[in-house]
Every structure is written in C-alpha cells, then in structure tokens.
PyMOL Python script that loads the backbone (N, CA, C, O; Angstrom):
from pymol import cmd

cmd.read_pdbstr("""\
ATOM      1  N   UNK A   1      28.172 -20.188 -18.190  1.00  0.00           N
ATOM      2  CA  UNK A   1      27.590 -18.874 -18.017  1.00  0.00           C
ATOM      3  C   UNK A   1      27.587 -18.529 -16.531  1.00  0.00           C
ATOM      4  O   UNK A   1      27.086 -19.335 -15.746  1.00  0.00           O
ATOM      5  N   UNK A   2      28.033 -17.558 -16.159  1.00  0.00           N
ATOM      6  CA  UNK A   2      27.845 -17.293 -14.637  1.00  0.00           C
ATOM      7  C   UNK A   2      27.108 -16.399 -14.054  1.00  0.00           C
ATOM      8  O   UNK A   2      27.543 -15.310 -14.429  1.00  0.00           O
ATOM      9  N   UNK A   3      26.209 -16.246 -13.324  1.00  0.00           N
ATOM     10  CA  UNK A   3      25.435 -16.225 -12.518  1.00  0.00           C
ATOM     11  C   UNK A   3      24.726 -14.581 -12.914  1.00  0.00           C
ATOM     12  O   UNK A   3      23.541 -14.331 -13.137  1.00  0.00           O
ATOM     13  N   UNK A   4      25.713 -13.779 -12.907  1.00  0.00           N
ATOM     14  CA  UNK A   4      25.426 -12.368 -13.544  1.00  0.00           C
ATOM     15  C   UNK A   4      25.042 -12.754 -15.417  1.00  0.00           C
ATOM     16  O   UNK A   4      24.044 -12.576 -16.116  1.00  0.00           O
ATOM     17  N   UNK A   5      25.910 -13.126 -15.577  1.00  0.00           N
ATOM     18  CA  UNK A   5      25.542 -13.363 -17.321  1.00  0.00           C
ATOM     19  C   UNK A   5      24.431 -14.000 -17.808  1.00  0.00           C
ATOM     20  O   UNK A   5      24.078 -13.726 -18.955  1.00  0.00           O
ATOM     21  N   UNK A   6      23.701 -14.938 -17.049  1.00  0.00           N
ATOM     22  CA  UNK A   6      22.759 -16.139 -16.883  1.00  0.00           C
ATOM     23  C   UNK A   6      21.562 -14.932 -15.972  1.00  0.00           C
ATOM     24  O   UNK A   6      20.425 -15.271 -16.300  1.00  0.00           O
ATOM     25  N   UNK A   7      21.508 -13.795 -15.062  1.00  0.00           N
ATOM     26  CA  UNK A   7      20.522 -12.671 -14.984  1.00  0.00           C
ATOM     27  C   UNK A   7      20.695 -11.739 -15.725  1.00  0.00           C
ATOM     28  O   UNK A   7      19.921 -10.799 -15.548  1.00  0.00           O
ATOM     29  N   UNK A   8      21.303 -11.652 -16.370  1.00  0.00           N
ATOM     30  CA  UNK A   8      21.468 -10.646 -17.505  1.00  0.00           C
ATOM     31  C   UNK A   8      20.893 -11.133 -18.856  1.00  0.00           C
ATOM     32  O   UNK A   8      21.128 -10.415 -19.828  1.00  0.00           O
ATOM     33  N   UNK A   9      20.374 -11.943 -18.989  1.00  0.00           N
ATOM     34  CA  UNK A   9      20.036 -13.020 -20.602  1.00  0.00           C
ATOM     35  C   UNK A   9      18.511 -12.665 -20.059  1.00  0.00           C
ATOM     36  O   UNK A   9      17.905 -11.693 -20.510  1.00  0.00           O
ATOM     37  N   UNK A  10      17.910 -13.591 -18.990  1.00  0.00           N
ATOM     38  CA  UNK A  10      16.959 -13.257 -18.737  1.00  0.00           C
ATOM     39  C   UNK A  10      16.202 -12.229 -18.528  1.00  0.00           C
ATOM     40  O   UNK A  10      15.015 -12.172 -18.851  1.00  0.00           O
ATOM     41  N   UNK A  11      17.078 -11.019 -17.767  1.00  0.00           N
ATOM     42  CA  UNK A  11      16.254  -9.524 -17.636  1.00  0.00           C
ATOM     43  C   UNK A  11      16.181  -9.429 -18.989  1.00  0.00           C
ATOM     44  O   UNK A  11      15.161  -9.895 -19.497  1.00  0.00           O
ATOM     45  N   UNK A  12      17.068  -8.905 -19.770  1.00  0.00           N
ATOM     46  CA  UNK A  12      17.160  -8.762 -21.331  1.00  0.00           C
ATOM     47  C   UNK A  12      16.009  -8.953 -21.882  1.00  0.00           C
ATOM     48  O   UNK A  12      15.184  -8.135 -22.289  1.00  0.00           O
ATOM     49  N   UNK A  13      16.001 -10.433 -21.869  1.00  0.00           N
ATOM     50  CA  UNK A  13      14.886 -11.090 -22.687  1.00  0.00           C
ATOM     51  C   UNK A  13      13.203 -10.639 -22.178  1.00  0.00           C
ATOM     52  O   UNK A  13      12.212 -10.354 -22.850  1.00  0.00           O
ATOM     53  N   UNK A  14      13.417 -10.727 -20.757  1.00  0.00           N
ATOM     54  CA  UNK A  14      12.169 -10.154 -20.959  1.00  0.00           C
ATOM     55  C   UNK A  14      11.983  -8.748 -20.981  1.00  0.00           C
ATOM     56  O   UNK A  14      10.824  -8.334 -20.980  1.00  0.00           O
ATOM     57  N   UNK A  15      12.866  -7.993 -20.999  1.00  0.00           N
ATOM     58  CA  UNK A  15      12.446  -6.509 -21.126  1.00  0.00           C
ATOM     59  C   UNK A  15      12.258  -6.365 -23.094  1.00  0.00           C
ATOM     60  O   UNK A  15      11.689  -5.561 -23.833  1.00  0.00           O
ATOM     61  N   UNK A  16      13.043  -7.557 -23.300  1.00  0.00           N
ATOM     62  CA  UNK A  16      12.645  -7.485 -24.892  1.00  0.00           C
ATOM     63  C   UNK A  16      11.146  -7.553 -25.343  1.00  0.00           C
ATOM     64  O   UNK A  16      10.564  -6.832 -26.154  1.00  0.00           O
ATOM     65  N   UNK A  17      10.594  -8.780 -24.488  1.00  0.00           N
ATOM     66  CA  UNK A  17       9.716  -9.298 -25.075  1.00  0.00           C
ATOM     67  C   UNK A  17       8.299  -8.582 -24.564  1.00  0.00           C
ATOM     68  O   UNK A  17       7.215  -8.744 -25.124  1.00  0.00           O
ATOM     69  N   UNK A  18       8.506  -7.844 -23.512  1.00  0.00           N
ATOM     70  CA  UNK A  18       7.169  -6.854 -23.103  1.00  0.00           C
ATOM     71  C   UNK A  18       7.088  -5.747 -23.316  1.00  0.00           C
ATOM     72  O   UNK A  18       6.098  -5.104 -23.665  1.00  0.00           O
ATOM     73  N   UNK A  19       8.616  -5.260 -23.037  1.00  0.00           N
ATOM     74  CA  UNK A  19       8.547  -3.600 -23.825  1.00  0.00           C
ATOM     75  C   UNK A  19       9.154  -3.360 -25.071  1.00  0.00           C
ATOM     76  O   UNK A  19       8.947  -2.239 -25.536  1.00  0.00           O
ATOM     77  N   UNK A  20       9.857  -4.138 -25.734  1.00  0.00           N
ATOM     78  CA  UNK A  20      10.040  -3.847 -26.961  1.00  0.00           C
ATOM     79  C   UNK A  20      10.181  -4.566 -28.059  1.00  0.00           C
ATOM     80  O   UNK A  20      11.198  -4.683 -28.741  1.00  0.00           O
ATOM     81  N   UNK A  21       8.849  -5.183 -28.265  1.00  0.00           N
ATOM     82  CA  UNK A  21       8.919  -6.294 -29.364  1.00  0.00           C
ATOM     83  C   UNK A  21       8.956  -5.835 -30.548  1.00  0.00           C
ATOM     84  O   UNK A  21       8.282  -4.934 -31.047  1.00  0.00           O
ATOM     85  N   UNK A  22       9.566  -6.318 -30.885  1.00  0.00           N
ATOM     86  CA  UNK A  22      10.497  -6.486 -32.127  1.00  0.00           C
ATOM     87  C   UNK A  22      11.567  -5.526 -32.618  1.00  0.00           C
ATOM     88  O   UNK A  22      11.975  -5.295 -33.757  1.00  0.00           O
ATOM     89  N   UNK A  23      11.990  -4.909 -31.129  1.00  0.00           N
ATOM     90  CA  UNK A  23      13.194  -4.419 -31.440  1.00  0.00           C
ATOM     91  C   UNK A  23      14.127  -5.041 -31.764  1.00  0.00           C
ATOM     92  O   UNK A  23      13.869  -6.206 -31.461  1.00  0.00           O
ATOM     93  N   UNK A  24      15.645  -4.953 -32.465  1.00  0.00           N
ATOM     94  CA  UNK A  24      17.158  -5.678 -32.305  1.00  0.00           C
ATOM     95  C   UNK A  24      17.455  -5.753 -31.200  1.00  0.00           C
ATOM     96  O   UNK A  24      17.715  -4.690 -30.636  1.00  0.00           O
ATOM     97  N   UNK A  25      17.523  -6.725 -30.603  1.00  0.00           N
ATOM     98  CA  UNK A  25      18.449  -7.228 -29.580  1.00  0.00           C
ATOM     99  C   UNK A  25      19.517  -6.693 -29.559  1.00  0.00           C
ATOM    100  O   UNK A  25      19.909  -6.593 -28.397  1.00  0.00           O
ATOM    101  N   UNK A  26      20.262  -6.254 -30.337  1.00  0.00           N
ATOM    102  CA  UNK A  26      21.771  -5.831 -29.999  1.00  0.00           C
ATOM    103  C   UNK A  26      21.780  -4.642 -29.961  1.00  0.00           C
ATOM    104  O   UNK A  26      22.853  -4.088 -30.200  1.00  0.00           O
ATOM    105  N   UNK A  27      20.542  -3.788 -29.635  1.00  0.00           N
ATOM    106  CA  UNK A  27      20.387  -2.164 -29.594  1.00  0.00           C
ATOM    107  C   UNK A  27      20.150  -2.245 -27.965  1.00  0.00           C
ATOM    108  O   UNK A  27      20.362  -1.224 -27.311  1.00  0.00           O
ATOM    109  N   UNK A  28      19.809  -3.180 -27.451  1.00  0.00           N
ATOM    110  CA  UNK A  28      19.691  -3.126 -25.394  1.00  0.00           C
ATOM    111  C   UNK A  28      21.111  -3.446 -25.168  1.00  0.00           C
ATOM    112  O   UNK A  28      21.627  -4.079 -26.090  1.00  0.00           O
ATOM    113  N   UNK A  29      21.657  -3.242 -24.445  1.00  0.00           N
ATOM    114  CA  UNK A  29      23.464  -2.909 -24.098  1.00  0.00           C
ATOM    115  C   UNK A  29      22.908  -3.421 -22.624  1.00  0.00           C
ATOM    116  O   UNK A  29      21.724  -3.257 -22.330  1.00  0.00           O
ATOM    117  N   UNK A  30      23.640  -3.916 -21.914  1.00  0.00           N
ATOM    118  CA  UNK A  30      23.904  -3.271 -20.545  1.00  0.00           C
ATOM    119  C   UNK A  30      23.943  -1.965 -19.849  1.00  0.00           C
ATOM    120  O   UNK A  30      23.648  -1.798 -18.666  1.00  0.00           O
ATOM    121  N   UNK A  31      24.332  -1.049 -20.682  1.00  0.00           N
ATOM    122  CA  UNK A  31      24.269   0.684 -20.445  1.00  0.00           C
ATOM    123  C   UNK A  31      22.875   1.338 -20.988  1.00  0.00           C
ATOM    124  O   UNK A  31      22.474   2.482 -20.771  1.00  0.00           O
ATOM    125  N   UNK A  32      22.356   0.493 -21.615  1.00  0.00           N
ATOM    126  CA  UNK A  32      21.016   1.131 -22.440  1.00  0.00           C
ATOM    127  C   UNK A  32      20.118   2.070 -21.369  1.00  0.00           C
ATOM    128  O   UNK A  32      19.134   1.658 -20.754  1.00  0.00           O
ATOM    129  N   UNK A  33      20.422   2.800 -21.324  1.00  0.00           N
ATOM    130  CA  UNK A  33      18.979   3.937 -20.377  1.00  0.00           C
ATOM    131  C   UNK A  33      17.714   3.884 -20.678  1.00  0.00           C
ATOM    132  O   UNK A  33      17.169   4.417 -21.645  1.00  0.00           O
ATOM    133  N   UNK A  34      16.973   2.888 -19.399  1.00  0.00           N
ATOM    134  CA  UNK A  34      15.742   2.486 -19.605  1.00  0.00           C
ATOM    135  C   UNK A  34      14.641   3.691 -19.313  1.00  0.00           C
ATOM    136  O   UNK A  34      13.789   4.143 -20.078  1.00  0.00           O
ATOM    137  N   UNK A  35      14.940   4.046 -17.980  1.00  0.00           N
ATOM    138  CA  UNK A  35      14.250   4.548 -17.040  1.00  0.00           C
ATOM    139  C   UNK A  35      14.274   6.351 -17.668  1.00  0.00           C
ATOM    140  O   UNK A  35      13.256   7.042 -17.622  1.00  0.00           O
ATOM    141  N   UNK A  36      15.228   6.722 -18.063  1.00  0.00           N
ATOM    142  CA  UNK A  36      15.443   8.370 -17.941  1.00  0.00           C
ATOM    143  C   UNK A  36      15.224   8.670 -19.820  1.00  0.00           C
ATOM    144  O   UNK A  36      15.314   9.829 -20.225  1.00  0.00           O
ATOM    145  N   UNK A  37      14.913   7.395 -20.920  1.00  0.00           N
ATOM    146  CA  UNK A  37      14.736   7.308 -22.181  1.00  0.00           C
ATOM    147  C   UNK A  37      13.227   7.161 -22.013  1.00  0.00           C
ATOM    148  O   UNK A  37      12.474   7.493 -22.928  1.00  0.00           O
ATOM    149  N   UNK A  38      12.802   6.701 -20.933  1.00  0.00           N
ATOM    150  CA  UNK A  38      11.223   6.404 -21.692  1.00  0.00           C
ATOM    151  C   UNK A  38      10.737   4.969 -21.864  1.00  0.00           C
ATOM    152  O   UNK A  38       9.542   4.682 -21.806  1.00  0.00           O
ATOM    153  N   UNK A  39      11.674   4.107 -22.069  1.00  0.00           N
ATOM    154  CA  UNK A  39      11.995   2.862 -22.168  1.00  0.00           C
ATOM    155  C   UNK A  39      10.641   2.200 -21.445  1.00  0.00           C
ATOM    156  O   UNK A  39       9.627   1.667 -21.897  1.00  0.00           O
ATOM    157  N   UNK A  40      11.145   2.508 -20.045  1.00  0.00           N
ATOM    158  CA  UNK A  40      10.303   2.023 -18.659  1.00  0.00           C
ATOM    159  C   UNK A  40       9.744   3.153 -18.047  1.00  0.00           C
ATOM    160  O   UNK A  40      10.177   3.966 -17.231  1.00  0.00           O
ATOM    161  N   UNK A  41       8.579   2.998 -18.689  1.00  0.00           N
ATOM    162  CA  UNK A  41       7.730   4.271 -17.553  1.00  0.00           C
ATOM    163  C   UNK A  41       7.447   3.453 -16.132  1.00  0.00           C
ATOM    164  O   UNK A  41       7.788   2.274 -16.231  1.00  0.00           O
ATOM    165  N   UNK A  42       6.922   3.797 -14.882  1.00  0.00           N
ATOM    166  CA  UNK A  42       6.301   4.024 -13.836  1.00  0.00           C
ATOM    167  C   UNK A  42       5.819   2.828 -14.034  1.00  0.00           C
ATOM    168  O   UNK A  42       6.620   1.895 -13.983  1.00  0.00           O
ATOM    169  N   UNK A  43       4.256   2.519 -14.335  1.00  0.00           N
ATOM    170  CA  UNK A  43       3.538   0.971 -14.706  1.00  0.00           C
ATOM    171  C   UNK A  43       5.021  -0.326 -14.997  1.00  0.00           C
ATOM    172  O   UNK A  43       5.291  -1.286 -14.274  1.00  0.00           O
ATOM    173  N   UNK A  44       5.918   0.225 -16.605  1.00  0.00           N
ATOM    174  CA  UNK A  44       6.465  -0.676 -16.589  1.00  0.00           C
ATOM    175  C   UNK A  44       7.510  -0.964 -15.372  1.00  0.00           C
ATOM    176  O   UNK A  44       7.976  -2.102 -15.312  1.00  0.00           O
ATOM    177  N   UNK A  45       7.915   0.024 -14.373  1.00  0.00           N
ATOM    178  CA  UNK A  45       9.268  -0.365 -13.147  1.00  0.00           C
ATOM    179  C   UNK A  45       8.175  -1.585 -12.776  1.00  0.00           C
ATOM    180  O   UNK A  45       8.310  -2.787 -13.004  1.00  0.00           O
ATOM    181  N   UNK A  46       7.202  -0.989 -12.219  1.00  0.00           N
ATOM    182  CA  UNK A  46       6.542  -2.331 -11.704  1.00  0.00           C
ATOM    183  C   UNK A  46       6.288  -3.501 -11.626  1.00  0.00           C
ATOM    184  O   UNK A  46       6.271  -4.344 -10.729  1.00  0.00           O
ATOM    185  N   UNK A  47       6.011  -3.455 -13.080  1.00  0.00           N
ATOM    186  CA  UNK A  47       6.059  -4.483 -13.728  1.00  0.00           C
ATOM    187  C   UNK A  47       7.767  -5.969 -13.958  1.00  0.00           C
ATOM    188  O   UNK A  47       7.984  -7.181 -13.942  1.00  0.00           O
ATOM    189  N   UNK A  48       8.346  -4.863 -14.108  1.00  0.00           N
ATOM    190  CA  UNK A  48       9.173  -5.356 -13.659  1.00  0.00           C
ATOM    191  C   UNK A  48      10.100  -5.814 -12.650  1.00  0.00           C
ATOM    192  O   UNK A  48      11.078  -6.560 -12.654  1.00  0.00           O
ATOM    193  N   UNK A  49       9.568  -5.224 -11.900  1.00  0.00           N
ATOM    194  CA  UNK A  49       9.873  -5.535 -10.015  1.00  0.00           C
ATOM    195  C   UNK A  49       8.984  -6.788  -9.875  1.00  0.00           C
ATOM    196  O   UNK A  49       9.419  -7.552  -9.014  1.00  0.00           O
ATOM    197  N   UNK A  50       8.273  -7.053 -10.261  1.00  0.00           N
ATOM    198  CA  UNK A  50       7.440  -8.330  -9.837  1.00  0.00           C
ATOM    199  C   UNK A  50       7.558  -9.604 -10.785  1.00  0.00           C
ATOM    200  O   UNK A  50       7.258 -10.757 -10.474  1.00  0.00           O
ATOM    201  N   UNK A  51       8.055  -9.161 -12.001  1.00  0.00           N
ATOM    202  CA  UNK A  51       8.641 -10.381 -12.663  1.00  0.00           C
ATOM    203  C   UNK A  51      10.006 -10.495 -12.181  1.00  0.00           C
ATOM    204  O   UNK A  51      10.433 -11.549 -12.654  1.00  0.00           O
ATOM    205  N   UNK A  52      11.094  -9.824 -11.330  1.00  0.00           N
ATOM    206  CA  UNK A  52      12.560  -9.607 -11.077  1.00  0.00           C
ATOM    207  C   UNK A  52      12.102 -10.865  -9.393  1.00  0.00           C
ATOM    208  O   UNK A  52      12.514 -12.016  -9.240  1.00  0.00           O
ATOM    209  N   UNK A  53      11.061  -9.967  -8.310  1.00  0.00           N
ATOM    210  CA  UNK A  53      11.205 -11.078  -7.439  1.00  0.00           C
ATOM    211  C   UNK A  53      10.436 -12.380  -7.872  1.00  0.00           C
ATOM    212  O   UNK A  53      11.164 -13.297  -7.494  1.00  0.00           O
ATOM    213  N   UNK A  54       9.109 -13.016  -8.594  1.00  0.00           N
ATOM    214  CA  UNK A  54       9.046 -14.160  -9.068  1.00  0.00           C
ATOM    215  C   UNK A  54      10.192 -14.900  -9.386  1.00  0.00           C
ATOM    216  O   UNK A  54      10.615 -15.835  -8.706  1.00  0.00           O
ATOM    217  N   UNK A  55      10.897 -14.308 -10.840  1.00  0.00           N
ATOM    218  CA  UNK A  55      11.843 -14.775 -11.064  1.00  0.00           C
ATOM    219  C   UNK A  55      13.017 -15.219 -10.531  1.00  0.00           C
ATOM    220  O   UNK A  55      13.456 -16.341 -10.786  1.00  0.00           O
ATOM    221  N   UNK A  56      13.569 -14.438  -9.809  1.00  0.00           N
ATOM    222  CA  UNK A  56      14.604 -15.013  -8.817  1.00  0.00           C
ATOM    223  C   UNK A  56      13.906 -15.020  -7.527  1.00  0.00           C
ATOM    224  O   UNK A  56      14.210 -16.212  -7.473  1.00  0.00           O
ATOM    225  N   UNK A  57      13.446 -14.882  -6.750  1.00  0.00           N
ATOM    226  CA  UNK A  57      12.621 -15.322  -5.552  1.00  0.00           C
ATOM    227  C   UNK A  57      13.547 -14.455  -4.521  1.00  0.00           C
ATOM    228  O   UNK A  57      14.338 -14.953  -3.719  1.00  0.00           O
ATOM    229  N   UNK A  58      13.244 -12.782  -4.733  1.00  0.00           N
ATOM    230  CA  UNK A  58      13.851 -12.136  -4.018  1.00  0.00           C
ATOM    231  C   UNK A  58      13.095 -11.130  -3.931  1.00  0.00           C
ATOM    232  O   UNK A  58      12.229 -10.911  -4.777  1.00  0.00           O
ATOM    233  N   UNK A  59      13.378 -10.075  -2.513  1.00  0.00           N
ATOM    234  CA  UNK A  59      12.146  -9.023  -2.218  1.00  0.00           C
ATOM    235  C   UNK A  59      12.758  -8.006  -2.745  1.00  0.00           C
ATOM    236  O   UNK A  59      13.972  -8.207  -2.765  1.00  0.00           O
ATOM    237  N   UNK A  60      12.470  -7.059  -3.157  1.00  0.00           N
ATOM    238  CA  UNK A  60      12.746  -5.782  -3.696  1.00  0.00           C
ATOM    239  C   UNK A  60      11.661  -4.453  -2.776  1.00  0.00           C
ATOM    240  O   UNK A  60      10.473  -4.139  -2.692  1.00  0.00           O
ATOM    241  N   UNK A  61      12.714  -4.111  -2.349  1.00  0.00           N
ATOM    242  CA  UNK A  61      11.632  -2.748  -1.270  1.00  0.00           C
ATOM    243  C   UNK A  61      11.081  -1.533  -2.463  1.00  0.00           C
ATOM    244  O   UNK A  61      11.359  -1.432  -3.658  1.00  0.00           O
ATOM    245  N   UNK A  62      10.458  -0.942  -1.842  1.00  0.00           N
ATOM    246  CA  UNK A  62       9.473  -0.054  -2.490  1.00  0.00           C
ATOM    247  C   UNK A  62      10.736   1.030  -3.255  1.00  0.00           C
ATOM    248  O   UNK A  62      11.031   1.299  -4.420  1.00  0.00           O
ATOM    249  N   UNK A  63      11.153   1.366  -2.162  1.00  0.00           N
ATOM    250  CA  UNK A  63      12.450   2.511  -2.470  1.00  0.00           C
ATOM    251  C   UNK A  63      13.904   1.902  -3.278  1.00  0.00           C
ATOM    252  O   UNK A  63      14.798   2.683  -3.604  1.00  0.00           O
ATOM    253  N   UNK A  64      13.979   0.648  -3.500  1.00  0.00           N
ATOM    254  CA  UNK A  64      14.563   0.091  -4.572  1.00  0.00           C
ATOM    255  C   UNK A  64      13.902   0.202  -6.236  1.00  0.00           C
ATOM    256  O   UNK A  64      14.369  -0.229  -7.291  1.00  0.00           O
ATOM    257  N   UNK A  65      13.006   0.738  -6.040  1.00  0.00           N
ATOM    258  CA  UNK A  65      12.276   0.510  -7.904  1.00  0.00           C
ATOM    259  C   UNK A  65      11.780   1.682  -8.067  1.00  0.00           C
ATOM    260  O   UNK A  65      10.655   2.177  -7.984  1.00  0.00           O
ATOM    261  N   UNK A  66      13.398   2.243  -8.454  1.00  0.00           N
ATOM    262  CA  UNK A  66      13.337   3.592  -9.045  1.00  0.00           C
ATOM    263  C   UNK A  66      14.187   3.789  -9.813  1.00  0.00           C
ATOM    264  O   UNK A  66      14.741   2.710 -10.022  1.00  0.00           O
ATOM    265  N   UNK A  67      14.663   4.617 -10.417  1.00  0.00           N
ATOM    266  CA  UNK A  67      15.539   5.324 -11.637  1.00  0.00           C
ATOM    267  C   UNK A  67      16.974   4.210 -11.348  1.00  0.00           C
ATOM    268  O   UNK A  67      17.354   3.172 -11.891  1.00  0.00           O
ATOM    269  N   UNK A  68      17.473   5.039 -10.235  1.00  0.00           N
ATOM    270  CA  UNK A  68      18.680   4.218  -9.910  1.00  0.00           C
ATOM    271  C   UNK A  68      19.084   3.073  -9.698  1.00  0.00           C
ATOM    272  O   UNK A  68      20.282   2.808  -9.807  1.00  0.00           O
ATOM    273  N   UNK A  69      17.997   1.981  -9.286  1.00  0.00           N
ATOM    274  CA  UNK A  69      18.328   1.014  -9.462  1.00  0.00           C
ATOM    275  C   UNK A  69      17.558  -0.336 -10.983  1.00  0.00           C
ATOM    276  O   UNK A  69      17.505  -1.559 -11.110  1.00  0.00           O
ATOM    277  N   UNK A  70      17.055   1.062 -11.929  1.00  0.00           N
ATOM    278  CA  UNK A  70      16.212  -0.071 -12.927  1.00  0.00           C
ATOM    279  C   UNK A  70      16.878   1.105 -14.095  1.00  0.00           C
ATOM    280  O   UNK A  70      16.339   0.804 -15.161  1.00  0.00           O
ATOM    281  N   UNK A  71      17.385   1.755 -14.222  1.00  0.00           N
ATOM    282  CA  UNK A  71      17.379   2.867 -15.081  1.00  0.00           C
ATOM    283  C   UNK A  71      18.304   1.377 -16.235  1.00  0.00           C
ATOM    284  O   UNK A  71      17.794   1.249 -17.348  1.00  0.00           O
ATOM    285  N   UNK A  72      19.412   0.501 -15.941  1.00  0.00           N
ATOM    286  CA  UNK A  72      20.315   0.030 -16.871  1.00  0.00           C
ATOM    287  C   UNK A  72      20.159  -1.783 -17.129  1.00  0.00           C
ATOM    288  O   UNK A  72      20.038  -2.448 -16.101  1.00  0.00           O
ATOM    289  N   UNK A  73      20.163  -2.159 -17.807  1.00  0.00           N
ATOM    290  CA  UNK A  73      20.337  -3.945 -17.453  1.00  0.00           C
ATOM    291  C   UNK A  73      21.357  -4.041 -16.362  1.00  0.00           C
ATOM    292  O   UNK A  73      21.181  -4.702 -15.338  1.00  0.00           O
ATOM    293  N   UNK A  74      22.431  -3.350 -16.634  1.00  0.00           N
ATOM    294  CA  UNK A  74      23.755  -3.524 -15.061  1.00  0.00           C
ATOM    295  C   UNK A  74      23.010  -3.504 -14.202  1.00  0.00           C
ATOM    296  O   UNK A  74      22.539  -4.499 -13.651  1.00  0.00           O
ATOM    297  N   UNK A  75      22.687  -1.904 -13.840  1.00  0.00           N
ATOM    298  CA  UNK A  75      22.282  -1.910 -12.709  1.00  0.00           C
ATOM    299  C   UNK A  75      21.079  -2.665 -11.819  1.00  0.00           C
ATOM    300  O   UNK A  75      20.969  -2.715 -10.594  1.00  0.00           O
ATOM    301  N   UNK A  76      20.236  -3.223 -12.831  1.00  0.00           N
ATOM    302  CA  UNK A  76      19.077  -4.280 -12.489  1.00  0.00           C
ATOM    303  C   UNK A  76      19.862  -5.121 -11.832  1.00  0.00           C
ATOM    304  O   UNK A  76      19.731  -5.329 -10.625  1.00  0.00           O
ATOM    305  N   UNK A  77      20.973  -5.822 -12.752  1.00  0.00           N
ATOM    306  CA  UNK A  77      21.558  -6.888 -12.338  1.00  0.00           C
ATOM    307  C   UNK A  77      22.273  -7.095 -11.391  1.00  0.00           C
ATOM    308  O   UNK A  77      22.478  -8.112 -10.728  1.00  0.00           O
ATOM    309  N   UNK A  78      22.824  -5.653 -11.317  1.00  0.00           N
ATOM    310  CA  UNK A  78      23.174  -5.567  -9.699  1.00  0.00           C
ATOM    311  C   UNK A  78      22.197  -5.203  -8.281  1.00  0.00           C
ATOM    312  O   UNK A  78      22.431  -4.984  -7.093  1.00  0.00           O
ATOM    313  N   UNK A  79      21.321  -5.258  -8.912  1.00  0.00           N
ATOM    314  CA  UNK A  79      20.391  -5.151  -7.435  1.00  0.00           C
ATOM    315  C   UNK A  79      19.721  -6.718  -7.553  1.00  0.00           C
ATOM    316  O   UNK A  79      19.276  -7.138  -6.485  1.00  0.00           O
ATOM    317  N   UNK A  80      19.626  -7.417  -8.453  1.00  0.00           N
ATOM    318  CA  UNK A  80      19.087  -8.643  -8.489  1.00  0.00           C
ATOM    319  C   UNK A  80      20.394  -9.780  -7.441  1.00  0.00           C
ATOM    320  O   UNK A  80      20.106 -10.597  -6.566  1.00  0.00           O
ATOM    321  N   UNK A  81      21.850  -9.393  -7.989  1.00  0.00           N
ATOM    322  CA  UNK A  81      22.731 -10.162  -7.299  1.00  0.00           C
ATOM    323  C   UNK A  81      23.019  -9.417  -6.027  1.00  0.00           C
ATOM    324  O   UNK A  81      23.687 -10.157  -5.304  1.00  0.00           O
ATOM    325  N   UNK A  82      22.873  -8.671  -5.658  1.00  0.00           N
ATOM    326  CA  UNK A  82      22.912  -7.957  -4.315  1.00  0.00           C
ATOM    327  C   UNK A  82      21.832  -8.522  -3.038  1.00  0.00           C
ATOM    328  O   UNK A  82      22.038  -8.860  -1.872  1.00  0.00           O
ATOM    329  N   UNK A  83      21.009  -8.464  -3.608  1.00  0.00           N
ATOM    330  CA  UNK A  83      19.469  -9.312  -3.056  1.00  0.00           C
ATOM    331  C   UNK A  83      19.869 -10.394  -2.924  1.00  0.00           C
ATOM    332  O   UNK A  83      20.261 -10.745  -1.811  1.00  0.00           O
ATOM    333  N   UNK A  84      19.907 -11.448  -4.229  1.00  0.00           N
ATOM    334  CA  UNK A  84      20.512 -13.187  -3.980  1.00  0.00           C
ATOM    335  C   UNK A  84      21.333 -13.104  -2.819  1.00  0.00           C
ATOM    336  O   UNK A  84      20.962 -13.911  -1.965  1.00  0.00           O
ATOM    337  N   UNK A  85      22.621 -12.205  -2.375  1.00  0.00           N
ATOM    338  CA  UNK A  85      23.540 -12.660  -1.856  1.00  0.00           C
ATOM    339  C   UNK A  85      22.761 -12.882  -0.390  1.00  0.00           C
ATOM    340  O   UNK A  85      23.002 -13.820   0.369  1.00  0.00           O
ATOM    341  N   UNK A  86      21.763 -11.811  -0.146  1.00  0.00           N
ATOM    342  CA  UNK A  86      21.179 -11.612   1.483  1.00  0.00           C
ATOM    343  C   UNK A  86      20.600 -13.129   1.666  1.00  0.00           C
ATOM    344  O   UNK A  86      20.595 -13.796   2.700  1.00  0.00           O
ATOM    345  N   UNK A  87      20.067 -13.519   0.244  1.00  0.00           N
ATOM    346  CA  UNK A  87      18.908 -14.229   0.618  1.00  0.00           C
ATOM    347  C   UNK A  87      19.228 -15.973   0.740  1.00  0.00           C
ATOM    348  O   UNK A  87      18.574 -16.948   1.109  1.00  0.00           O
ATOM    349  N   UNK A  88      20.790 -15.708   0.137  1.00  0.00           N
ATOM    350  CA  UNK A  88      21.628 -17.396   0.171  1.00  0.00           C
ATOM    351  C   UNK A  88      21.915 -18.239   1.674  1.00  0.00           C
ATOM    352  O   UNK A  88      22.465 -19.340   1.670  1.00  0.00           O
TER     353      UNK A  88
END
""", "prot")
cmd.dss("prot")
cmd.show_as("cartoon", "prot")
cmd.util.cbc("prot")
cmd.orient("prot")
C-alpha cells in the first residue's frame, strides 16, 4: 500500500466512523463532496483538522481548513502528503 493509499484508508475510515455511521463505504469516493454537500459542516472541518495533525503529526494552518482543501478525500490527502513532505 503506498503512502497516499495507506492516508486515504485512514481519512476514509474515520470520516466514516464520526460522520457517517453506518453509511456504505463504497458511497465515499475520493471525489465525494464533503464540504459544499453538508457532509462536513464548520465544527466537523475542525474536527477533523485535529484528528489529520494527531494522526500524522503535521501542522495544518488556520487558512488551510477550508472548503478547498477538506471539501474531497483527494484533496485532504493531498494536503496531508504535502505537509509530510515539509515535515520529512
């Protein structure tokens, strides 16, 4: 599993397991529109900005946890591996 695929299981999972339990798993895509569906209100970006740096042990600025960078699993995942790279 590589490194994107292996943060992509994990965001997944937990966006499964706090905001949408007991949804199908195979209805969250990578493209799934979190942020502009309703998905992730405001409380939840947060929420997930602080399980994203725990989890990988990376800072996320204020002006990073917004639409554009939480709106998709991609795009999470690309601000999660964007961060790792500063912080290697």
């Amino acid at each position: 599993m590589t490194d994107q695929s292996a943060t992509m299981s994990v965001v997944k999972d937990y966006i499964l397991e706090e905001f949408l339990p007991g949804e199908d798993p195979g209805q969250l895509t990578p493209s799934t529109p979190l942020v502009s569906t309703g998905i992730l209100d405001s409380l939840a970006m947060l929420k997930l900005v602080a399980f994203l740096e725990r989890e990988f042990d990376i800072p996320i600025k204020a002006h990073e946890a917004d639409e554009e960078h939480l709106n998709t699993l991609q795009a999470i995942c690309e601000l999660v591996d964007s961060k790792r790279s500063l912080v290697r």
